[in-house]
C-alpha positions as CSV (number, residue, x, y, z in Angstrom):
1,X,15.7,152.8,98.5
2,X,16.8,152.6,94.8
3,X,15.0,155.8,92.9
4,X,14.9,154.5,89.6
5,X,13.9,157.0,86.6
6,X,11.9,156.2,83.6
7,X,11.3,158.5,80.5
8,X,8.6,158.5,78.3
9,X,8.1,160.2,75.5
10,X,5.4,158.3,73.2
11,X,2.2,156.4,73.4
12,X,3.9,153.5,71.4
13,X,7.1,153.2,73.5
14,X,5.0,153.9,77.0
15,X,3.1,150.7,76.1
16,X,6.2,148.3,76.2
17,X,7.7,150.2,79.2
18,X,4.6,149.9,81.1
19,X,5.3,146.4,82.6
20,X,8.7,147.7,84.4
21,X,7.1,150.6,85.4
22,X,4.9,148.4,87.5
23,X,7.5,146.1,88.3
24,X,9.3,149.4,90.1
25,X,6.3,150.7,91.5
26,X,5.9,148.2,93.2
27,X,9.1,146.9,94.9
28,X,9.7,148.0,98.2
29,X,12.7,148.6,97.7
30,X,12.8,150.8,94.7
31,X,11.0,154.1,93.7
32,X,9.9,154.9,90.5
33,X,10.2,158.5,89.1
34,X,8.3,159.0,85.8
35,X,9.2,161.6,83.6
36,X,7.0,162.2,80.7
37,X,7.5,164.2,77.8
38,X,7.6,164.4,73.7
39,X,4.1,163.0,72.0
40,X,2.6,162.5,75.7
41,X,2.4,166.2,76.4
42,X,0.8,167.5,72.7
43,X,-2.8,168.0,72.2
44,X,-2.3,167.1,68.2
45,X,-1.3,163.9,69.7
46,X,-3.9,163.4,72.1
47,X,-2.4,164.5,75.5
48,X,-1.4,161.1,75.8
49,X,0.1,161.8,79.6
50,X,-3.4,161.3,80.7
51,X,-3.8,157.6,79.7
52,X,-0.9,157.1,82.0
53,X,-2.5,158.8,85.3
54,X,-5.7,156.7,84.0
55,X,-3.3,153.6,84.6
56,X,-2.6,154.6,88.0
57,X,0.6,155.8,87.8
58,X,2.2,159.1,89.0
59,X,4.0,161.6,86.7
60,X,6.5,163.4,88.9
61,X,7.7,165.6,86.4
62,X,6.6,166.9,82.8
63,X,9.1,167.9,80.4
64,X,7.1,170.0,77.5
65,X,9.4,169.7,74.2
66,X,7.1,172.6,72.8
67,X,5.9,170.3,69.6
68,X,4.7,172.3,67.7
69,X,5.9,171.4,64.2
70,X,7.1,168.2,62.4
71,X,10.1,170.2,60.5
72,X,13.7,169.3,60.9
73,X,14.3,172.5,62.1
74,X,11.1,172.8,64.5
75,X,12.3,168.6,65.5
76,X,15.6,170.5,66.4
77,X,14.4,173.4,68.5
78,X,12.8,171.1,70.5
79,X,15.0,168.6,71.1
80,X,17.1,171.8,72.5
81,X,14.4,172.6,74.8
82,X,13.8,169.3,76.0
83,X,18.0,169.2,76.7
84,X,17.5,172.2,78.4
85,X,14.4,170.8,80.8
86,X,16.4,167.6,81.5
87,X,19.4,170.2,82.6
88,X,16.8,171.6,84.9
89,X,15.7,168.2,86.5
90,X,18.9,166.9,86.6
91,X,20.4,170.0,88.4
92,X,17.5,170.0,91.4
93,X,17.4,166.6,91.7
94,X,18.9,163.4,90.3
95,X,17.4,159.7,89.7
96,X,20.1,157.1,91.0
97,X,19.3,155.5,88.0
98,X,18.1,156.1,84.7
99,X,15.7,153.5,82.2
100,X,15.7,154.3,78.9
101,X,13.8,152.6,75.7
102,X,14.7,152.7,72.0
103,X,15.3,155.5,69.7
104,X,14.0,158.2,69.5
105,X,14.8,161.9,69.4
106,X,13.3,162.8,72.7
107,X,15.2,159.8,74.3
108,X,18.3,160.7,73.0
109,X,18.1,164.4,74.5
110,X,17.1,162.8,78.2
111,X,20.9,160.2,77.9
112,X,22.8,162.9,76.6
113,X,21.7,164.9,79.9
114,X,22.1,162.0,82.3
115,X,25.5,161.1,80.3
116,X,26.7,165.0,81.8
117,X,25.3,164.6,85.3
118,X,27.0,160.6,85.7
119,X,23.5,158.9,86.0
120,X,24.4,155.7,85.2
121,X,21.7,154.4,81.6
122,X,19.6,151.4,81.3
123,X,18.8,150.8,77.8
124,X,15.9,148.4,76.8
125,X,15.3,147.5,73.4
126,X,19.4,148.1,72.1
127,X,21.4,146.2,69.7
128,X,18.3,146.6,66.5
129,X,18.6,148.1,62.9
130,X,15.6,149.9,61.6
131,X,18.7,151.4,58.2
132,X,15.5,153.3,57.1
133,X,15.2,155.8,59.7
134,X,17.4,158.3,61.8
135,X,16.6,156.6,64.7
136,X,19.3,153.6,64.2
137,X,22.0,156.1,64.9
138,X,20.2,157.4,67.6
139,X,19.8,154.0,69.3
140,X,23.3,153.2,68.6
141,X,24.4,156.3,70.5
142,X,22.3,155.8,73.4
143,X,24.1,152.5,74.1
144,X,27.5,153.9,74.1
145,X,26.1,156.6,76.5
146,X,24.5,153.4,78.4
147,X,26.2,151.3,81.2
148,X,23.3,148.7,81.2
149,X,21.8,146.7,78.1
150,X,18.7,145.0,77.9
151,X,18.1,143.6,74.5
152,X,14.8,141.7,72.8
153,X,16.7,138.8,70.9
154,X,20.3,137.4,70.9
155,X,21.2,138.5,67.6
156,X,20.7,142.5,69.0
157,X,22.7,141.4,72.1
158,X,25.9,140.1,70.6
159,X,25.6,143.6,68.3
160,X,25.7,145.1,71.4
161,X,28.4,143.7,72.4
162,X,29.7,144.0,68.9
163,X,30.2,147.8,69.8
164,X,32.1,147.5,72.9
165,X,30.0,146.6,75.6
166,X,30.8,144.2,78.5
167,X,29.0,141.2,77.8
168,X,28.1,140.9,81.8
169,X,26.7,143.9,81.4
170,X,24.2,142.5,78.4
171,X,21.0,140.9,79.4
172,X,18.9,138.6,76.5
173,X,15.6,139.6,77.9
174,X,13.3,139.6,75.4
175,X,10.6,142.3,74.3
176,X,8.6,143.6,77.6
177,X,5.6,144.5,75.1
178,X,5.3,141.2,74.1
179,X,5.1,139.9,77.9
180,X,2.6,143.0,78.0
181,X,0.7,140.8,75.4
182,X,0.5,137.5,77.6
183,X,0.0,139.0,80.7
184,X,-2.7,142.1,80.1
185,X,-6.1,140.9,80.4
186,X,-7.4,142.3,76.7
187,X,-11.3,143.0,75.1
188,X,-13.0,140.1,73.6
189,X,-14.8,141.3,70.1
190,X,-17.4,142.7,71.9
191,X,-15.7,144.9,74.9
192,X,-13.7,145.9,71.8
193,X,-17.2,147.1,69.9
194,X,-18.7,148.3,73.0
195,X,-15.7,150.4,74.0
196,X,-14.8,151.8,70.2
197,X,-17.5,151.3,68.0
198,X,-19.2,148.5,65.9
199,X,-17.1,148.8,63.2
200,X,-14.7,146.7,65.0
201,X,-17.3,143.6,64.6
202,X,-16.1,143.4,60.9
203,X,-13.6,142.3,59.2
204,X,-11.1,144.9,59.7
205,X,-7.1,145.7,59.1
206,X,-5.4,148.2,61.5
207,X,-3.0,150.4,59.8
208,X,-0.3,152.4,60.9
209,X,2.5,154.2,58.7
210,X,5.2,156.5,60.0
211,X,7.9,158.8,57.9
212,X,10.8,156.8,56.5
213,X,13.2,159.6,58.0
214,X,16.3,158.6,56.2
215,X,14.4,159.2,52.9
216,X,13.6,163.2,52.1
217,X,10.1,164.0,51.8
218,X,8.5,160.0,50.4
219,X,5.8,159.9,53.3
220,X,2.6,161.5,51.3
221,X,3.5,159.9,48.0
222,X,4.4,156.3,49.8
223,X,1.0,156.6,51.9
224,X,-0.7,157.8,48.7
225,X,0.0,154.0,47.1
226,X,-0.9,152.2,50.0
227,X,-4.4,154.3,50.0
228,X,-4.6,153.6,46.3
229,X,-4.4,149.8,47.3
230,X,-6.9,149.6,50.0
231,X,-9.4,151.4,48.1
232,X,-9.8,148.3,45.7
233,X,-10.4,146.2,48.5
234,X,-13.5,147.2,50.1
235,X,-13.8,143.4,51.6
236,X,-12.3,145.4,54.8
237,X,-12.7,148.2,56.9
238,X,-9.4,150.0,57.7
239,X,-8.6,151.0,61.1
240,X,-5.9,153.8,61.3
241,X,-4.0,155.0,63.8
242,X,-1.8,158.5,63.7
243,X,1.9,159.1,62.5
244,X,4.1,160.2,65.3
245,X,5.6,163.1,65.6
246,X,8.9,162.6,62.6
247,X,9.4,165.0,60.0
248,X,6.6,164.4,57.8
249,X,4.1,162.9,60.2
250,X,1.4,165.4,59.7
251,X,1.3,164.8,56.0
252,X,0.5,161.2,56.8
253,X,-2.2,162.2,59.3
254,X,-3.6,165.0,57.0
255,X,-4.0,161.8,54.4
256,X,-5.6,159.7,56.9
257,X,-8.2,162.4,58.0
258,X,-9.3,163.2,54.5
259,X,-9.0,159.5,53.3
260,X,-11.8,158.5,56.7
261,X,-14.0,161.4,55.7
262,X,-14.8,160.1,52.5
263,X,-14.5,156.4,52.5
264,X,-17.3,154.4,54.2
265,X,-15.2,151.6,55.2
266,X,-12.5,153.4,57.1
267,X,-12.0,155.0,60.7
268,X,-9.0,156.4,62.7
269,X,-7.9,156.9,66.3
270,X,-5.0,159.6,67.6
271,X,-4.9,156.9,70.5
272,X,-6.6,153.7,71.7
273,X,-4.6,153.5,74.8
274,X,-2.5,150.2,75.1
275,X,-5.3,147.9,76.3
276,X,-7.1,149.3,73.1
277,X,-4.3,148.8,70.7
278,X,-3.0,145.3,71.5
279,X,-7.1,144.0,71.7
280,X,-7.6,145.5,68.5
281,X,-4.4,143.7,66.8
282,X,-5.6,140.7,68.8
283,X,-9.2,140.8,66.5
284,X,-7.6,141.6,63.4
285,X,-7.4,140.3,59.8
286,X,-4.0,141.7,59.4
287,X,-1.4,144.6,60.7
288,X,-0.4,146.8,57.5
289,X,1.9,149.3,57.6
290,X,5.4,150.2,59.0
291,X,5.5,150.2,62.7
292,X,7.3,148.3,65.2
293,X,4.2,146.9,66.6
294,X,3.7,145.0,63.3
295,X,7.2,143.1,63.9
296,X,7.7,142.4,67.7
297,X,3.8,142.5,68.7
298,X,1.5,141.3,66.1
299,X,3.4,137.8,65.8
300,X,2.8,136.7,69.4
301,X,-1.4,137.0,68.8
302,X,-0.2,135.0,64.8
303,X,-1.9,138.0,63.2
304,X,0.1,138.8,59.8
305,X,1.9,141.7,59.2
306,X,2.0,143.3,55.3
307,X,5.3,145.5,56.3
308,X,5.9,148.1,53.5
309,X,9.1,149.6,52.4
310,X,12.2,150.0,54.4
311,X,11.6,151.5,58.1
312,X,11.9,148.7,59.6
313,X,14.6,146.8,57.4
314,X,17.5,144.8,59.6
315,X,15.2,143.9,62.3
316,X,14.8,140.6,63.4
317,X,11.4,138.7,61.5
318,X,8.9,136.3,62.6
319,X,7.4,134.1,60.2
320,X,3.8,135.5,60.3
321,X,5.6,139.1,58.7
322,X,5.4,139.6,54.6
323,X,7.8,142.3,53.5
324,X,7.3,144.5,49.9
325,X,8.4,147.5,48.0
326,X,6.2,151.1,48.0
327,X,4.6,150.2,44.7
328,X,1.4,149.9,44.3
329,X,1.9,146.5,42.5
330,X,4.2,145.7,45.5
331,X,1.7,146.6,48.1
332,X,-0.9,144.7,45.9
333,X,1.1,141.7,45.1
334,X,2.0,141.6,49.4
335,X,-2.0,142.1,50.7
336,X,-2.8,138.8,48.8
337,X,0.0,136.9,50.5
338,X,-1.7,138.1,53.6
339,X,-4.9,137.3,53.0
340,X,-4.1,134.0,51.4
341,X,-6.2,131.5,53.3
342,X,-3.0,128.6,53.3
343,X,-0.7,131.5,54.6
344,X,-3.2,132.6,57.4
345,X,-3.4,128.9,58.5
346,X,0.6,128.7,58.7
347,X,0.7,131.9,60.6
348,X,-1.4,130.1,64.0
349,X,2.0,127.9,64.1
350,X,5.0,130.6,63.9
351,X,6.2,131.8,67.1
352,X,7.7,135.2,68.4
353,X,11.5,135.6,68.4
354,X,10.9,138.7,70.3
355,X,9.2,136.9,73.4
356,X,11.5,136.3,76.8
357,X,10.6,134.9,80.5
358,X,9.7,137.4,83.2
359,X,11.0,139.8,81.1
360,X,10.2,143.1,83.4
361,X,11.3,141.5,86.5
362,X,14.5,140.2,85.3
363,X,15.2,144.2,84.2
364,X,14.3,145.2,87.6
365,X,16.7,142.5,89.2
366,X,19.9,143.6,86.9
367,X,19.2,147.6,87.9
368,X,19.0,146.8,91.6
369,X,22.2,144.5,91.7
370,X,23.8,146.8,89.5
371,X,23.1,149.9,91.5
372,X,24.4,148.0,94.6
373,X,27.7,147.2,93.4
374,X,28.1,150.1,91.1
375,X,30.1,153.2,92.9
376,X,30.6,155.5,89.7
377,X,33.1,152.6,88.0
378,X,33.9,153.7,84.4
379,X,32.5,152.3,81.5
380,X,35.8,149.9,79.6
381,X,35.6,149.1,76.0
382,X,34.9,145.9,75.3
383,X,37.5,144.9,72.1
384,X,36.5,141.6,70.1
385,X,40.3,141.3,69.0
386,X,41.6,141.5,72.1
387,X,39.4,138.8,73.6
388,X,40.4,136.3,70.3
């Protein structure tokens, strides 16, 4: 029996790990050991552990980061405590394996943990550039600290591979979160209004913007323009979900509360759970904003994504995505390319470069071969001039 780990640390990133954790679950001859921790954990976040129980899954241990601020030096303390926690896990008991995804500060602290102890790292989602944010550095560390690689497009896996890894040791698997997308049985337009209100039988936009962390201190007056923007178009009711938990985050989410309590056209959610999310993307006009979900999800239901500024610049684009500035005229000049009617019609033709075959299973596969023929073998570089 292969006991294969999996750490969660956010709503967003539990979403696109859900369909290995199922895949795990429920081989017989693997066991899954979730470990949950970060934004899952925090009540200003939701307590987002509990949509995971809700799914049916078990959380065998809980590793409180202590959240309690959005500061560097708060992010810093408790990325420290969550170091120590895994240091705690690890020493009492040790996953043969562990499955990692992305970039983010609370996944970085759970490799550098199982780097010390020798558990071997299975990194999904390697290989991207997001050159706004701290997180590209972070992702890019996490695969040298990784022994397996399981990337969303080619272009991210010959990057990986760029940096030294063993191309056998690179799987092209695609995005799980978009396989999420064609296989989860989603809410029609009226489970959708039923379950979170009638406001989602208009036409609505959702909106989600996190920190650009590279930048120091841009979040308010960034999320200030795009406000500015959607406040002359009162065609639409805007549907916003929180900031995570970056330096900065609460500043967006302060905006967002006090923009809601005095606009008639505007609501927000901490969390909509993933079946929520991905039904209300589904029904949308457009995705506007900065997240992820706007350029690896919202593509594969051809909803278009106005994607602002410069968190998500280097990554891989579909078609149906329209990039622009932090300008107001920017912003402006970018929702009427989304909205325009010959643009929206285009959009039902572009596909998904993000979207693989079998996409969880084939991760599953790799681990279990891998763990059978593994025996602690050290990592070798991987040098492009040598192999020429």
């Amino acid at each position: 029996m292969k006991k294969i780990g999996v750490v969660t640390g956010t709503r967003a990133e539990y979403g696109l790990l859900r369909p290995v954790m199922e895949e795990i679950r429920d081989d017989p001859e693997a066991e899954l050991c979730l470990i949950v921790t970060g934004m899952h954990l925090s009540a200003q976040y939701g307590c987002t552990w509990r949509e995971i129980v809700k799914d049916g899954f078990r959380i065998d241990h809980k590793i409180d980061m202590q959240l309690t601020s959005d500061t560097a030096g708060s992010v810093c303390a408790s990325m420290g405590t969550e170091l120590k926690g895994f240091a705690e896990l690890f020493s009492k008991q040790k996953p043969d394996i562990l499955v990692l995804l992305g970039d983010r500060y609370e996944i970085q602290m759970a490799a550098v943990a199982a780097m010390i102890f020798c558990i071997p790292i299975a990194h999904i989602h390697g290989g991207e550039l997001t050159e706004g944010l701290i997180d590209d550095a972070i992702r890019h560390s996490i695969t040298k600290m990784s022994e397996l690689h399981f990337t969303s497009t080619r272009t991210y896996a010959d990057r990986v591979i760029q940096m030294g890894e063993q191309p056998d040791r690179v799987f092209c698997a695609g995005a799980p979160g978009v396989e999420n997308i064609k296989n989860m049985e989603l809410y029609d337009r009226k489970e959708l209004c039923d379950t979170f209100g009638a406001v989602f039988g208009k036409p609505y936009v959702m909106v989600t913007y996190h920190p650009v962390t590279l930048e120091n201190h841009t979040a308010k007056g960034q999320f200030e323009n795009l406000l500015k923007v959607i406040s002359q178009h009162r065609e639409y009711h805007y549907i916003f979900t929180g900031a995570n938990a970056d330096p900065d985050g609460r500043s967006i989410n302060e905006l967002i509360e006090q923009y809601v309590k005095c606009s008639q056209n505007a609501d927000s959610f901490v969390s909509m759970g993933q079946k929520g999310y991905l039904s209300a993307v589904k029904h949308c006009e457009f995705v506007m904003g900065n997240s992820s979900s706007g350029i690896i999800e919202a593509p594969s239901f051809h909803v278009p994504t106005l994607n602002i500024g410069d968190r998500q610049r280097g990554r891989v684009r579909a078609q149906t995505v329209v990039d622009c500035g932090y300008s107001t005229q920017e912003i402006e000049t970018g929702f009427a390319k989304v909205t325009d009617t010959a643009f929206r019609l285009k959009c039902r033709e572009y596909g998904n470069p993000y979207e693989g075959k079998n996409v969880a299973q084939t991760i599953v596969k790799e681990i279990k071969k891998f763990l059978d023929g593994y025996g602690g073998k050290k990592k070798k570089f991987y040098d492009l001039e040598v192999q020429k």
